[in-house]
C-alpha positions in Angstrom: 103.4 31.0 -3.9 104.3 34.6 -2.4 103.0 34.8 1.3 103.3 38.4 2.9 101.6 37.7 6.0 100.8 34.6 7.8 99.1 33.9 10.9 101.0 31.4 13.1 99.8 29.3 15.2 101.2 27.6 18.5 103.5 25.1 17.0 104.3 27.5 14.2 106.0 29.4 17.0 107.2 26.8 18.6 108.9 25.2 15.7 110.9 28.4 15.0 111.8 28.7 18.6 113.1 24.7 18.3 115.3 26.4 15.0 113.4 24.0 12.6 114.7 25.4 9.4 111.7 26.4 7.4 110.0 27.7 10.1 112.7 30.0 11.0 112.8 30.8 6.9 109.3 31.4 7.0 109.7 33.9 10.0 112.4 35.5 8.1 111.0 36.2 4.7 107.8 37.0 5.4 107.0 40.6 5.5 104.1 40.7 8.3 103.8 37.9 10.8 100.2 37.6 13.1 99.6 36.1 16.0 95.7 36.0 17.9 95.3 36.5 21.1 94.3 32.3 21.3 97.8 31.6 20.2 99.0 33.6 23.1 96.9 31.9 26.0 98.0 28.4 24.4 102.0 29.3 24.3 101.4 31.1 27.9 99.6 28.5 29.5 102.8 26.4 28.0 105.2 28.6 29.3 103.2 28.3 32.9 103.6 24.5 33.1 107.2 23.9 31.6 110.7 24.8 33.6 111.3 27.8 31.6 108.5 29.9 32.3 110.0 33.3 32.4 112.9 32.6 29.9 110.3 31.6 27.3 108.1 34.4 28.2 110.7 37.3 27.9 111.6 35.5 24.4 108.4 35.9 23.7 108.4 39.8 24.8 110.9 40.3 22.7 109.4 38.9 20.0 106.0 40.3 19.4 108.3 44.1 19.9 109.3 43.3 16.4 108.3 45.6 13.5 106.7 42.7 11.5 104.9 40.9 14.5 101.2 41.9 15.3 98.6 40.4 17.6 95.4 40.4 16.6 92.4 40.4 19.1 89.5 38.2 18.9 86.3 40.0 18.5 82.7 40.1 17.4 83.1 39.8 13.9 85.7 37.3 14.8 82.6 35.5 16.4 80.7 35.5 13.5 83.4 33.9 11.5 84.2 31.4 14.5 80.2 30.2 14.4 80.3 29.9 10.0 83.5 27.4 10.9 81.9 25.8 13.4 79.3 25.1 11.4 81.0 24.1 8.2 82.9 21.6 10.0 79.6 20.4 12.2 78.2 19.8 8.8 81.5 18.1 7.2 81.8 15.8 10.2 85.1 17.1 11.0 85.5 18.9 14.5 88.9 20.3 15.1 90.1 21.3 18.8 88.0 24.6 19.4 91.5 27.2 20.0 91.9 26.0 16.0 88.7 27.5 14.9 89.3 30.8 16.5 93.0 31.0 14.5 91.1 30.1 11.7 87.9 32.4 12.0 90.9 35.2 12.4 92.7 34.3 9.6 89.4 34.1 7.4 88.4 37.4 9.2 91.8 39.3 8.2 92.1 37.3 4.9 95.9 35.6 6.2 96.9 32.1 5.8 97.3 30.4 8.5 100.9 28.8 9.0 100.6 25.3 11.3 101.7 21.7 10.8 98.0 20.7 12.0 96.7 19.2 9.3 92.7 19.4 10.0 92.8 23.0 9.2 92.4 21.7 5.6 89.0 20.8 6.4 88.3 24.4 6.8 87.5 26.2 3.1 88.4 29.0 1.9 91.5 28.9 4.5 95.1 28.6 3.1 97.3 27.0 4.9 101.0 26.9 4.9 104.1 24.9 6.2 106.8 25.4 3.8 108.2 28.3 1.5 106.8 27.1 -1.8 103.5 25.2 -1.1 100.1 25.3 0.5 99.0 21.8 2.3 95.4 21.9 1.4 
């Protein structure tokens, strides 16, 4: 499977900032990397609580000022997608934590796979999702 852009979500991040070798592989091969502006309040309000606040912060500066790196921000239509998740999942019996159905109603919105090692975003259809170089985990 060729992926071109992903949208990564918190522990996406946070696994490449640990070094975790496919996720920094990921980062690195992919040509276009999104983030939404959910992501960024969850890593933030991260950042606010740990000992490294400002060090993680500036890393994080530093890296949505590259090239590839682009945040997305939620919206109306991103709305409407959020409320057809929320409602596919109401139906399915499968709630997910509600930051995850905004990166997913973004991803569905901008037609990206969603890179995360949260497993319940396979409940969502119509979603790809990604963790490794050569597979999807749905």
């Amino acid at each position: 499977m060729e992926m071109t852009k992903l949208l990564i979500d918190t522990n996406a991040y946070t696994a490449f900032k640990n070094n975790l070798s496919e996720a920094v592989s990921i980062f690195e091969q992919v040509a276009a990397l999104y983030l939404n502006s959910i992501v960024l309040g969850e890593l933030q309000s991260g950042f606010a609580v740990g000992t490294r606040q400002v060090k993680n912060q500036q890393e994080l500066e530093l890296f949505l000022q590259l090239d590839k790196v682009e945040v997305l921000d939620v919206n109306q239509i991103t709305a409407s997608y959020y409320a057809q998740v929320y409602k596919l999942l109401r139906q399915k019996g499968q709630p997910i934590p509600t930051n995850d159905i905004w990166v997913a109603a973004i991803a569905l919105q901008y037609d990206l796979s969603v890179f995360t090692y949260d497993k319940h975003f396979s409940a969502i259809d119509n979603l790809v999702v990604v963790n490794t170089l050569v597979g999807v985990i749905k």
